[in-house]
Steps between C-alpha positions, in 0.01 A plus 500: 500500500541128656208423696535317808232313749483448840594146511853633333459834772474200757817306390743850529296530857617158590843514371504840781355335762201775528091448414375655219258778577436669134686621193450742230680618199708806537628556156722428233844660324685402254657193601272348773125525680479558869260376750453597802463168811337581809541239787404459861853678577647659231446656192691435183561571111506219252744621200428276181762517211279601223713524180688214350684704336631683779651244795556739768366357818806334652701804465163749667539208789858484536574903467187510779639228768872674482317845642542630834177438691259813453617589108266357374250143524633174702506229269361127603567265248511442090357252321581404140380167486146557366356264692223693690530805231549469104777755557785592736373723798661637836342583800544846690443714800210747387557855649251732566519784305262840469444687174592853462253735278579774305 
């Protein structure tokens, strides 16, 4: 799992024009850990690419900005650079979901 501050919360914040108001960690799969970014107006998911072995992320983001609005999460932005993470990361809409029990 990469951990990540606030200060590097903050930076995605600014880069969406939105105040942070908290994160938490939401989980991890295979290939990247999610977080999930609560601001004064939206909410969001934080996808980290995970596995070096495994360079997936681009193709998640592109496959998810080509859907029709309402399949699945808006996208905002992707950034590979490393610069405010040590790994490439997108940004996402975070839907609500509920969980059904058996």
């Amino acid at each position: 799992m990469i951990k990540i501050t606030k200060k590097q919360i903050n930076q995605i914040c600014e880069k969406l024009n939105e105040s942070l108001v908290g994160f938490e960690f939401l989980g991890s799969g295979n290939h990247n850990d999610n977080y999930k970014i609560e601001t004064a107006g939206n909410k969001y998911v934080l996808r980290i690419e995970n596995n070096p072995q495994f360079k997936n992320l681009v193709n998640e983001f592109n496959v998810l900005k080509e859907l029709k609005v309402g399949l699945g999460p808006e996208v905002y932005f992707l950034d590979e650079s490393k610069s405010i993470i040590p790994a490439g990361y997108f940004v996402e809409e975070f839907i609500e979901g509920n969980i059904r029990r058996r």
